[in-house]
C-alpha positions in Angstrom: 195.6 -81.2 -29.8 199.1 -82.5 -30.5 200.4 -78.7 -30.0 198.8 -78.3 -26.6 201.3 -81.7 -25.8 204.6 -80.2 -27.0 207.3 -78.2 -24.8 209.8 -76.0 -25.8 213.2 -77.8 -24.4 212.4 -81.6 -24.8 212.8 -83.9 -27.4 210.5 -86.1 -25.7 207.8 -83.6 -27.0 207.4 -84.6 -29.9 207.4 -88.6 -29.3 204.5 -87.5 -26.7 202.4 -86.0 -29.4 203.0 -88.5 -31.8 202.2 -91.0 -29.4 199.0 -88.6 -29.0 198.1 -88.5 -32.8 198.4 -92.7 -33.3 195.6 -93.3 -30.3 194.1 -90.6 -31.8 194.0 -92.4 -35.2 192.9 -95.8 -34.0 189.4 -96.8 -34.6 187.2 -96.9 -31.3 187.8 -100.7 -31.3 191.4 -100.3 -31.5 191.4 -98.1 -28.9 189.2 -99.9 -26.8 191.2 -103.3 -27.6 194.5 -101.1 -26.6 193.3 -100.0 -23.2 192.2 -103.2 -22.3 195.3 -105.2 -22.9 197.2 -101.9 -20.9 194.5 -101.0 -18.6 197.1 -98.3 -16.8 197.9 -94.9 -16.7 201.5 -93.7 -17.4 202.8 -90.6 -16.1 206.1 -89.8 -17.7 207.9 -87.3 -15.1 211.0 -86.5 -18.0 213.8 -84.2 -16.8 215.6 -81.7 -19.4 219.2 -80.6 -20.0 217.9 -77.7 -17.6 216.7 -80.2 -15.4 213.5 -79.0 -15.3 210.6 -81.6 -15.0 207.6 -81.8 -17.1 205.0 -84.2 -16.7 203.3 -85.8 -19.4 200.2 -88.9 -19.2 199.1 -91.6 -21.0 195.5 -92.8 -19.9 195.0 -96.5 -21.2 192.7 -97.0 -18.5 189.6 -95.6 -19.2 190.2 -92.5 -22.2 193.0 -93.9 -23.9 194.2 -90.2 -24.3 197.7 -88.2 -23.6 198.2 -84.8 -22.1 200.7 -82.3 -20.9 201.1 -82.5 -16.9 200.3 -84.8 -14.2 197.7 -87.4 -13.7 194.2 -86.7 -13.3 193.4 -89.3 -11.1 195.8 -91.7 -9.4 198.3 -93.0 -11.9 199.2 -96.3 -12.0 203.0 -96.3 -12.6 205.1 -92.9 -12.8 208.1 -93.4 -14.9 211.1 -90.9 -13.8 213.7 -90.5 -16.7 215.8 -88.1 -18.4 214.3 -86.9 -21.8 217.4 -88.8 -24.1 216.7 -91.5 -22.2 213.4 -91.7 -23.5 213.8 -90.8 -26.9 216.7 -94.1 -26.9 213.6 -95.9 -25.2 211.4 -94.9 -28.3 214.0 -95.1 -30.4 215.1 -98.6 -29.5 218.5 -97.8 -28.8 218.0 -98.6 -25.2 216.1 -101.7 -23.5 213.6 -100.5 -20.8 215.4 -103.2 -17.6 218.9 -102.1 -19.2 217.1 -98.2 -18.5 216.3 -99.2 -14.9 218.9 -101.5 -13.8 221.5 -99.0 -14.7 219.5 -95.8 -13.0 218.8 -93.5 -16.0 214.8 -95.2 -15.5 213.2 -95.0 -11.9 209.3 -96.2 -11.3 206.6 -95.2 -8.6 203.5 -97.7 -8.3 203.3 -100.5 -10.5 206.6 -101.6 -12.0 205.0 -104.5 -13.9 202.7 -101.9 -15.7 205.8 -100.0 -16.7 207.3 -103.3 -19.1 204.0 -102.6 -20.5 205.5 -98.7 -22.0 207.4 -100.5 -25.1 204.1 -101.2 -26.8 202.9 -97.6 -26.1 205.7 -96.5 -27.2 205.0 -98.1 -30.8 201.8 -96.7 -31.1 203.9 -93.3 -32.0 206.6 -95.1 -34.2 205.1 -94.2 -37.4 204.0 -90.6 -36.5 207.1 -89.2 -34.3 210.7 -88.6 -35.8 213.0 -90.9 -33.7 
């Protein structure tokens, strides 16, 4: 599943499926206590050196699954960033309201949802290579 996820020319591909793989490794109740404490979907448009955009989503709403392109259904927040930007996200290097009061982090729909990305993003902490 996690291959289906990655794309040649971002970093942010593999933080994506290693955020994939840790949901997938959670027990049902973990799951089910992660998308209730969330209860969003994320879809992370993340531009390249190329400047090519490639969607990816995070459904802690109802499937508490990832996948490459845009949402399914309606997504809750849409987080606009460059693909180092996220990997200093992930990484820690950055702070999410340093991201967007600076620009390199733009949001569509729910902003509030979007302070909510920091825990996702932990989820793939032990899996991806930050």
């Amino acid at each position: 599943m996690s291959d289906e996820i990655k794309v040649p020319g971002y970093q942010a591909s593999e933080l994506i499926a290693g955020i994939s793989q840790g949901f997938s490794a959670l027990s049902d109740k973990e799951k089910a206590d992660q998308i209730k404490k969330v209860n969003g979907i994320f879809q992370l448009d993340v531009t390249n050196e190329a400047k090519e955009v490639q969607s990816w989503t995070i459904d802690l709403k109802k499937t508490g699954t990832v996948y490459k392109g845009p949402a399914k259904t309606k997504a809750d927040v849409t987080i606009i960033l460059a693909d180092g930007t996220l990997m200093d996200l992930a990484s820690g290097k950055l702070n999410g309201q340093k991201a967007f009061m600076t620009g390199k982090l733009k949001t569509k729909g729910n902003m509030m949802l979007a302070t909510k990305l920091d825990g996702v993003l932990k989820v793939a902490k032990p899996k991806a290579k930050l």
